[in-house]
Legacy VTK file of the C-alpha trace (Angstrom):
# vtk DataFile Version 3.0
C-alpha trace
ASCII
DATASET POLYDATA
POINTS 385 float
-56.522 22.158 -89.429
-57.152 22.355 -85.726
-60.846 21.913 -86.290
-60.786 18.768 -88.098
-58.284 17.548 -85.335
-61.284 18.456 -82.800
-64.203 17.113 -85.681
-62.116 13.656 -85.518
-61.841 13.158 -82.123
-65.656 14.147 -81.134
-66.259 11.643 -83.297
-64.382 8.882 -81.964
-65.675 9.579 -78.678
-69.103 9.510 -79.387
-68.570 5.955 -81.527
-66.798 4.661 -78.326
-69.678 5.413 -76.166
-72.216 4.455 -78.437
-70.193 0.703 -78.500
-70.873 0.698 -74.380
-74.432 1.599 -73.916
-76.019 0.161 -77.530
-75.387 -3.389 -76.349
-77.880 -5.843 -75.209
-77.803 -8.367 -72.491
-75.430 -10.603 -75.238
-72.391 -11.845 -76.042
-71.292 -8.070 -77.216
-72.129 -6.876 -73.594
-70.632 -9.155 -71.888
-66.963 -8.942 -73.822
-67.465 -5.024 -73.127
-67.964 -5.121 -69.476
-65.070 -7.633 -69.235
-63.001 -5.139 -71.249
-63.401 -2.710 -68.714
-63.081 -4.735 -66.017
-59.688 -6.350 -67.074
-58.965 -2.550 -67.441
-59.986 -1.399 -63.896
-57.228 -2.050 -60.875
-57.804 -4.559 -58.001
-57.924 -2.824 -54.356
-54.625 -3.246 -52.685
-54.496 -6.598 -50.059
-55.327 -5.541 -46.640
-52.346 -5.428 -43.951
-53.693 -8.911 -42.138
-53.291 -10.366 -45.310
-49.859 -9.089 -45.800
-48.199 -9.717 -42.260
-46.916 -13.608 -41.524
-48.008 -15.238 -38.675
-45.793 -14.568 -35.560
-43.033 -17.478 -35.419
-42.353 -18.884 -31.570
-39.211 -17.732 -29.719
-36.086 -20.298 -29.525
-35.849 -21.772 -26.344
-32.518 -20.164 -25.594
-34.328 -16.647 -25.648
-36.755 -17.466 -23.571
-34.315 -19.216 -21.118
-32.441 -16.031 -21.299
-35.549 -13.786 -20.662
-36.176 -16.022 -17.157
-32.700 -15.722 -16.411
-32.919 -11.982 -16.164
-36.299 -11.511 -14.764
-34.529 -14.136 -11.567
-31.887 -11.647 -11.545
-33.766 -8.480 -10.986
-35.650 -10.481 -8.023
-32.264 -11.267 -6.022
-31.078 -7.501 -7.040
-34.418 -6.582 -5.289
-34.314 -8.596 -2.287
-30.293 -7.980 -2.198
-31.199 -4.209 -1.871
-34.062 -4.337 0.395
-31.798 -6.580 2.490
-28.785 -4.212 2.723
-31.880 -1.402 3.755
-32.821 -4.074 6.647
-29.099 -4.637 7.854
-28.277 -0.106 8.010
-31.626 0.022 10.016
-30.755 -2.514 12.677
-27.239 -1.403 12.673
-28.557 2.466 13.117
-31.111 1.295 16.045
-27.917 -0.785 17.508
-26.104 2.300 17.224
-28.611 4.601 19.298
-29.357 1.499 21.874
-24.990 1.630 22.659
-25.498 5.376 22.969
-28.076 5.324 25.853
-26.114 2.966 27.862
-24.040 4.835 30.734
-20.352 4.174 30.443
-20.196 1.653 33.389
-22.526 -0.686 31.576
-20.413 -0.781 28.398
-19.345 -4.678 28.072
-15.490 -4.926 27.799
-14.486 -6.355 24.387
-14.479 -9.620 23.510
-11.441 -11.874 22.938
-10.959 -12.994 19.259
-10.532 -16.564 18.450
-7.406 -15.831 16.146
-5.438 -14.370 19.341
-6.913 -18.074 21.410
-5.109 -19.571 18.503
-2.006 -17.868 18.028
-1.252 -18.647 21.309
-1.730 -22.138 21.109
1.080 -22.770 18.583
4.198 -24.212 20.265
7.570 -22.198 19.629
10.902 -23.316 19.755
12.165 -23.349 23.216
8.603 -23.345 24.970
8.598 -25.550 27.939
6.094 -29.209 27.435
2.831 -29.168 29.202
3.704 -30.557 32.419
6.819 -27.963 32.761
4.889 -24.621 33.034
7.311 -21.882 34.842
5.978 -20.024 37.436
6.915 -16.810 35.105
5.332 -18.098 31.970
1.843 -15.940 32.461
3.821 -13.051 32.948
6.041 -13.668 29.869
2.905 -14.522 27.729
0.710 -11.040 28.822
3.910 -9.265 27.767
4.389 -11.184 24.161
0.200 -9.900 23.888
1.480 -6.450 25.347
4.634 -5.902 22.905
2.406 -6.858 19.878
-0.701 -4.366 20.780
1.907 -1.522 21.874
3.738 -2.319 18.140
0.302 -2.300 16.195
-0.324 0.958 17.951
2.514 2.909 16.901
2.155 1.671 13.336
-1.103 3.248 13.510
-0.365 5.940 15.232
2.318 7.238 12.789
-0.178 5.960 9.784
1.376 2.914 8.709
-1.807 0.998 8.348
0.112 -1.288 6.020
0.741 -3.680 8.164
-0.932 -5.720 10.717
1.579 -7.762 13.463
-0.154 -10.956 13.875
2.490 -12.405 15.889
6.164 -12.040 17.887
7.082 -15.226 18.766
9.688 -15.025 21.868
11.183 -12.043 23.067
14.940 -12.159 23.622
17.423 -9.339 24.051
17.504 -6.590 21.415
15.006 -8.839 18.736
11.748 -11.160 19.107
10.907 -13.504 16.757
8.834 -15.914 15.018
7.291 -12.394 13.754
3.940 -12.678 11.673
2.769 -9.639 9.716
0.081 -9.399 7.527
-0.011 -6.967 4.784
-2.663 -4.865 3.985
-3.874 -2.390 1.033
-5.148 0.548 0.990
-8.895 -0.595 1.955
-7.575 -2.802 4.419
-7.825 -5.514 3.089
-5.550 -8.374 3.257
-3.239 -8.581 -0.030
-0.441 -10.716 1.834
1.483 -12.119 4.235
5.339 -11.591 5.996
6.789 -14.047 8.270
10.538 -13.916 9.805
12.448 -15.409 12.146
13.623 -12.175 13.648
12.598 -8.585 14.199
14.481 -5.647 15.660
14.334 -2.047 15.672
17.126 0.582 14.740
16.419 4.347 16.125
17.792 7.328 15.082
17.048 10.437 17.297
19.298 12.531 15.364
17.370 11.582 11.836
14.164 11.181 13.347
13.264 7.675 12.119
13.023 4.337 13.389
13.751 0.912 10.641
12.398 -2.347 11.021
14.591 -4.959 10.511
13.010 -8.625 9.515
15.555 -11.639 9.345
15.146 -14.960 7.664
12.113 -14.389 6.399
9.682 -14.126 3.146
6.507 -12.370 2.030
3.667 -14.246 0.267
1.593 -13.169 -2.147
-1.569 -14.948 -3.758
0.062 -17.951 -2.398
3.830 -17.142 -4.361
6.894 -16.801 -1.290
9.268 -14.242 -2.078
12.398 -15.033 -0.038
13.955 -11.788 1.288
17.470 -12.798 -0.132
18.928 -15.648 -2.487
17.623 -19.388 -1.386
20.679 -20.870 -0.090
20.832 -25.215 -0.837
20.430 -25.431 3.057
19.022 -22.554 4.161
15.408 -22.882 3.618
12.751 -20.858 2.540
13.526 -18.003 5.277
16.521 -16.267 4.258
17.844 -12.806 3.803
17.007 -9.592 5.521
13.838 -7.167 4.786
13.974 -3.555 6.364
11.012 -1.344 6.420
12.023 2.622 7.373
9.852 4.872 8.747
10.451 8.258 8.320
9.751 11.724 10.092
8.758 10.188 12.910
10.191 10.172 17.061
11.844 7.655 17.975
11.825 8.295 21.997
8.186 6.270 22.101
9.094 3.344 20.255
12.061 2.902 22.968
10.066 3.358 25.583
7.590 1.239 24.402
9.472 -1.554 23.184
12.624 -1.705 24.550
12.897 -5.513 24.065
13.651 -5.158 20.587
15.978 -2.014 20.536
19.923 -2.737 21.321
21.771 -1.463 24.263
23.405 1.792 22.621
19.901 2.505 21.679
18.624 2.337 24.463
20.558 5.401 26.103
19.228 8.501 24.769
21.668 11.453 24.085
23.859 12.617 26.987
26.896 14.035 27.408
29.638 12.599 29.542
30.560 16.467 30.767
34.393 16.264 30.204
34.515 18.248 26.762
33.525 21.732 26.126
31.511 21.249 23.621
31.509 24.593 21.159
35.439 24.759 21.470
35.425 20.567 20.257
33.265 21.471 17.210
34.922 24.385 16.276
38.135 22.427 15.905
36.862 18.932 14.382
35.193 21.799 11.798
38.344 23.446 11.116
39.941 20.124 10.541
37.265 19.206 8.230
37.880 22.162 6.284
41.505 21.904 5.557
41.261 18.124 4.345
38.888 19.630 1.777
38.996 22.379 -0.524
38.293 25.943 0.098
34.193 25.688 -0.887
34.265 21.722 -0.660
34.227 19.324 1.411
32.808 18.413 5.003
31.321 20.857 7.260
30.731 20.015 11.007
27.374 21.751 11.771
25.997 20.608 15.231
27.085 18.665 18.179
24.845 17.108 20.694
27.122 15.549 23.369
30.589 13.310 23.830
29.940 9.905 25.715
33.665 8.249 25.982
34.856 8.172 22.566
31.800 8.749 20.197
30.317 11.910 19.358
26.136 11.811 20.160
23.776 13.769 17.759
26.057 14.891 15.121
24.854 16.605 11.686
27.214 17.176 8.770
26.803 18.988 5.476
29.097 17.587 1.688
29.850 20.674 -0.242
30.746 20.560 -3.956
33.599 22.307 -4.954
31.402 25.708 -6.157
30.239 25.728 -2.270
26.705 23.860 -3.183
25.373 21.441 -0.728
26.029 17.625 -2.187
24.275 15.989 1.091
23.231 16.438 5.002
24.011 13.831 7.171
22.188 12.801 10.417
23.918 10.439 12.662
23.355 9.340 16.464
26.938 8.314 16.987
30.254 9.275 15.018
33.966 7.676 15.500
36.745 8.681 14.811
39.062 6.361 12.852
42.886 6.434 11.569
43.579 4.615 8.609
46.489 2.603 8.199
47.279 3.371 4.324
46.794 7.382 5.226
44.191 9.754 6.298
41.610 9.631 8.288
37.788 8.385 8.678
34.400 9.120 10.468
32.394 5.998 11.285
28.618 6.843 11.469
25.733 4.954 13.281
22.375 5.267 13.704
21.368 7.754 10.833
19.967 9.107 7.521
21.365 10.858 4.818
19.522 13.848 2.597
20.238 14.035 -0.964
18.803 15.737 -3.844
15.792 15.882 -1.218
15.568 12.007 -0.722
15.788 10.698 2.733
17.665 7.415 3.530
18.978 5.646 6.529
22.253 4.593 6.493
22.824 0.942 4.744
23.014 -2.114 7.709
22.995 0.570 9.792
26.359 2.313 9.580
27.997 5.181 6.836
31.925 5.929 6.923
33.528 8.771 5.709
37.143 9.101 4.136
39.374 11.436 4.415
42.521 10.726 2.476
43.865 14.152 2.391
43.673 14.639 6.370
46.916 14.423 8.082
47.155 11.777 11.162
49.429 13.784 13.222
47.592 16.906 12.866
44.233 15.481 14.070
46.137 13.781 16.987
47.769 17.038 17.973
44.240 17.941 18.737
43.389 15.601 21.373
39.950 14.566 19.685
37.547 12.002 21.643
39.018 8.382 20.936
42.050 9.774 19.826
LINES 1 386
385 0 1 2 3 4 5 6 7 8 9 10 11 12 13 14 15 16 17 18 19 20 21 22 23 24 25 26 27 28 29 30 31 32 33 34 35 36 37 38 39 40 41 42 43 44 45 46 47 48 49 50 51 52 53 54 55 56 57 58 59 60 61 62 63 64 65 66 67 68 69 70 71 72 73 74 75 76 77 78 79 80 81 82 83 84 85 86 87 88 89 90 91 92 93 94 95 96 97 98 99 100 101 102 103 104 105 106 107 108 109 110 111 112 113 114 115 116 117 118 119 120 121 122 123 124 125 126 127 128 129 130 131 132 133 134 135 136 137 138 139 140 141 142 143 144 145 146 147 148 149 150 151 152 153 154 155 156 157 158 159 160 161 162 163 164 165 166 167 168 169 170 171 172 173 174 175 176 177 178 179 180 181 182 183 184 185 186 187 188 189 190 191 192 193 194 195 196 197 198 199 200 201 202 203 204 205 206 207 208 209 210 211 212 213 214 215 216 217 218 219 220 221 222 223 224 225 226 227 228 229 230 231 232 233 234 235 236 237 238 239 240 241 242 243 244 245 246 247 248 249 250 251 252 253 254 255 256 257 258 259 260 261 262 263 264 265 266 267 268 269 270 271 272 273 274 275 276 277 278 279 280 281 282 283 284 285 286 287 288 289 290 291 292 293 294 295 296 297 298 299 300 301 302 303 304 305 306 307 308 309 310 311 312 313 314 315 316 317 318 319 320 321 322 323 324 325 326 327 328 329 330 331 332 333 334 335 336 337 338 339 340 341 342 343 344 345 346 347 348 349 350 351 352 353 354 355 356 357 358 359 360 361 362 363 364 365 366 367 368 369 370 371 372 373 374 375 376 377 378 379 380 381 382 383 384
């Protein structure tokens, strides 16, 4: 069987060829070689004949493309610029360096301290009334604000930048202008107040300022320190800044102008009182208007000046003997009350709790002591008693 299979197809094969090469130049040679030729693939179309022709860029694009090739020249000439400006300011640098110190020039005076002294404050005399004193009292208005500046830098409060003091009276100057700074130095705002005075306390080591009538602005909002009254303007209220950790005794020696009177003396001791017996006995007292673990504690005495205490520090105990608070005070008083018991009038302080350092509020902290007998603290003959 499989050799007729092979017998059939030799023989088809040969006929087949036979058909191709037995023609002549006719018609039956022709429809062969088209045959074959509708049989035989066409070569693929070359890639130029495939690809379309480029299309032009919008006009946005290429306005785009310009706009950043502009940009990378001023980045350029920004940066070789900024190059330029270190290498002068290097070569200025090494110039200053070579000069001795007697040919240093003095610093020059800033237009914004020409102007701030050209606006008029209330009180000044006119033009044609200049007091003999005025230069003096204008060098010291410069004086008080570069001596304040330099203690706010000094104890790193580089917050704040005092523009202006105004007039200086007794115990507070004022216009005050301060402006407020950030972290870079840079200017962020601005606080103006009719007054500014200082509180000091030596025995808590801080110093507050206190700004009166006044606001702060920021991005051109004012924030009043207090409620706007109908009549009271935009000034109102009372801002205070403390400063911790810090001694007092140079910012009263420095700017004694703006610190009051009982500030002003430091802590002394009038000699009439022996001091250890005194706080042995205000301690004792303390004690028995408390409990036996609670209460008020009397730890140090500094001095007695008439009837206050000077440099006094006192310790709040829970009932379980755990310390509540520690208070700091320059000046204590003590007070009867008229519905019972007694009371210690503080001034010039701070208070520790829970490891949080305050000064007192306005200035001033009182004590009661309901439980303390009047007759029994008289009895001891106690300063202002």
């Amino acid at each position: 069987m499989i050799s007729r299979v092979a017998c059939l197809v030799a023989l088809f094969s040969g006929a087949f060829l036979c058909l191709i090469f037995s023609g002549d130049d006719g018609e039956g040679g022709d429809s062969v070689v088209a045959s074959v030729q509708a049989v035989t693939p066409e070569p693929p179309p070359t890639a130029a004949a495939s690809d379309p022709a480029p299309r032009p860029e919008p006009d946005e694009l290429q306005s785009l493309r310009g706009r950043i090739t502009e940009l990378e020249l001023l980045l350029a000439k920004e940066r070789q610029r900024t190059i330029d400006r270190e290498q002068e300011w290097v070569g200025f640098l090494r110039a200053m360096a070579q000069l001795p110190i007697e040919r240093v020039p003095e610093r020059p005076e800033f237009l914004a301290d020409a102007v701030i002294e050209r606006i008029p404050l209330e009180g000044d005399k006119p033009d044609g009334e200049v007091t003999p004193d005025s230069d003096s009292t204008t060098a010291r208005r410069r004086q008080l604000m570069l001596e304040l500046n330099a203690l706010l830098v000094s104890e790193q409060v580089l917050s704040m930048d005092v523009l202006e003091v105004g007039r200086i009276h007794e115990g507070w100057c004022g216009p005050v202008v301060v402006r407020l700074l950030d972290e870079r130095g840079r200017p962020v705002g601005l606080l103006a107040a009719e007054r500014l005075r200082l509180e000091v306390s030596r025995a808590g080591f801080g110093v507050t300022l206190v700004f009166e009538e006044g606001y702060e602005r920021h991005a051109g909002v004012k924030i009043s320190f207090g409620p706007v009254e109908a009549d009271g303007g935009e000034r109102t209220g009372v801002r205070r800044i403390y400063l911790p950790d810090l001694n007092p005794e140079p910012w009263v020696e420095s700017l004694p102008e703006l610190v009051s009177s009982q500030d002003l003396l430091a802590s002394q001791d009038d000699g009439l009182w022996d001091l250890r017996t005194l706080r042995q006995r205000l301690d004792g007292l303390l004690r028995a208007a408390g409990s036996v673990l609670g209460g008020w504690r009397l730890v140090d005495l500094g001095g007695v000046v008439d009837k206050e205490l000077r440099d006094v520090q006192l310790i709040e105990r829970d009932g379980e003997g755990r310390e509540v608070r520690r208070i700091f005070a320059d000046r204590l008083v003590i007070e009867s009350e008229p519905g019972g018991g007694m009371s210690l009038d503080l001034e010039g302080g701070v208070q520790i709790r829970h490891g949080r350092r305050a000064p007192f509020l306005g200035g001033h902290y009182r004590i009661f002591l309901p439980e303390a007998k009047d007759g029994v603290w008289r009895a001891e003959k106690l300063p202002g008693l």
